[in-house]
C-alpha distance (Angstrom), angle and dihedral (degrees) to the residues before:
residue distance angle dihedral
X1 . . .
X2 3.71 . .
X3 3.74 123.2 .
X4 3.74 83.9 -117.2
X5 3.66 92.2 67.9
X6 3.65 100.6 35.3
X7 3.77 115.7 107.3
X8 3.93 96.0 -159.9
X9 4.33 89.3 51.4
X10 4.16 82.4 44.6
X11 3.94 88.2 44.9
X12 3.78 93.5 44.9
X13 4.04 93.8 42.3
X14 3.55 94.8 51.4
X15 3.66 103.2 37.7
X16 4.44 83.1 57.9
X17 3.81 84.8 56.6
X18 3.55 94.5 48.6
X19 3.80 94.1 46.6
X20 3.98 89.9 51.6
X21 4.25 92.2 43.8
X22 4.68 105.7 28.1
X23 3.69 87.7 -165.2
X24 3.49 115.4 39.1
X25 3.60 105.2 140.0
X26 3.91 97.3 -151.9
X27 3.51 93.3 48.6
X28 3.64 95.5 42.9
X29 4.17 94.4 54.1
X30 4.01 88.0 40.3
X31 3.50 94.8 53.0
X32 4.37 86.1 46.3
X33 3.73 85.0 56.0
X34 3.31 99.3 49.2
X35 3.85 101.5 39.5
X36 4.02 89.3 51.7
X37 3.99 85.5 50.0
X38 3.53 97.2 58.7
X39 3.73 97.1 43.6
X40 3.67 98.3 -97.9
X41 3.54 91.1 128.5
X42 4.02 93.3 156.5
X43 3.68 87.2 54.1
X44 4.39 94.8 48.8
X45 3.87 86.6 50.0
X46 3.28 88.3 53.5
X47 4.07 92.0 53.5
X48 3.34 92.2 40.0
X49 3.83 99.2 55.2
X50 4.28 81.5 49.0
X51 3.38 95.8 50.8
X52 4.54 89.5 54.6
X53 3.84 87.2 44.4
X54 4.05 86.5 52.7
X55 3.79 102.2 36.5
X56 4.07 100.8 23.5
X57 3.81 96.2 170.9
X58 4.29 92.8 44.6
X59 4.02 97.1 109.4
X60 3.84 92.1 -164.2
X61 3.77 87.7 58.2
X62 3.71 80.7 56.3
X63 3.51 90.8 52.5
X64 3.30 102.7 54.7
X65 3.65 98.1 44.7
X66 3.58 89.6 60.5
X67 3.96 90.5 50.8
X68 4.08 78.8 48.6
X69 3.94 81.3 55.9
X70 3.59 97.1 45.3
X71 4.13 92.7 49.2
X72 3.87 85.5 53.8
X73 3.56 96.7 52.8
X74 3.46 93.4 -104.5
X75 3.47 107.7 142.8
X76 3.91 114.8 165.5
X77 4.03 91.4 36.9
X78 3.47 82.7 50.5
X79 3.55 100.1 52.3
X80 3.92 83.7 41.0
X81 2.89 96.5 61.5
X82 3.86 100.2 48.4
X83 3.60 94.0 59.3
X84 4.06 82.6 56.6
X85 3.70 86.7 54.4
X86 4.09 91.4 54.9
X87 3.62 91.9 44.7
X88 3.87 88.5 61.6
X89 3.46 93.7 45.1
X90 3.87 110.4 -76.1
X91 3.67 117.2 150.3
X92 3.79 118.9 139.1
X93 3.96 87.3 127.2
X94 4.74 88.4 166.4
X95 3.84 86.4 61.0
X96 4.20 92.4 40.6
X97 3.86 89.4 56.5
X98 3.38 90.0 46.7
X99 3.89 107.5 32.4
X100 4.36 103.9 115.2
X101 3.88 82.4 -143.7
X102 3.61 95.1 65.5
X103 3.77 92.5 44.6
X104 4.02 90.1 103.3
X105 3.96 90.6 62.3
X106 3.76 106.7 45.7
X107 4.04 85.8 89.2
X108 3.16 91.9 77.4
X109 3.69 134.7 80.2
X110 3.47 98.6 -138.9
X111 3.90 90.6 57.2
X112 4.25 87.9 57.0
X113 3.30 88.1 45.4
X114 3.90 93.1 57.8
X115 3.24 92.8 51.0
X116 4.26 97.3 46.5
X117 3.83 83.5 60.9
X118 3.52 95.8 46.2
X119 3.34 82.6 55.0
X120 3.55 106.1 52.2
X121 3.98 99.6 45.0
């Protein structure tokens, strides 16, 4: 395996950029992807939650945090925080019924209900 597709070199790489530069955006959202990727969901949330406090009006920032949410078992923040995500402008509803993140939430009505609106605006 090249370093190029090794998570843990990634990980390592971008995490010493990060250290060097706290709020580079890029960095920041990389390092969410890959954390969540390698089951360091902790660790994503964590990235996520950053990447709000640096870029509050970004709704795919909101996005993900809620899919953060929903990996931790976090339902209601989760679902919380997807509605904040539409309010700034989130509304790629196809990949929401099918995103494996979100699979946690789609028990509950609230979650269908999301998506009906979505839907019908």
């Amino acid at each position: 395996m090249s370093r190029k597709e090794d998570p843990t070199w990634e990980i390592g790489f971008f995490e010493s950029i990060l250290k060097r530069e706290p709020a580079y955006v890029d960095v920041v959202a990389i390092l969410g992807g890959l954390y969540t990727k390698t089951g360091r969901i902790a660790d994503g949330l964590r990235m996520d939650r950053k990447m709000v406090r640096l870029c509050p009006e970004d709704a795919t920032a909101y996005y993900n945090l809620a899919c953060s949410l929903a990996l931790s078992d976090r339902a209601r923040d989760a679902l919380k925080t997807i509605r904040l995500a539409i309010d700034l402008g989130y509304g790629d509803y196809d990949w929401m019924e099918n995103d494996p993140d979100l699979s946690t939430l789609r028990k509950y009505p609230e979650y269908g209900d999301i998506i009906e609106t979505l839907k019908s605006s």
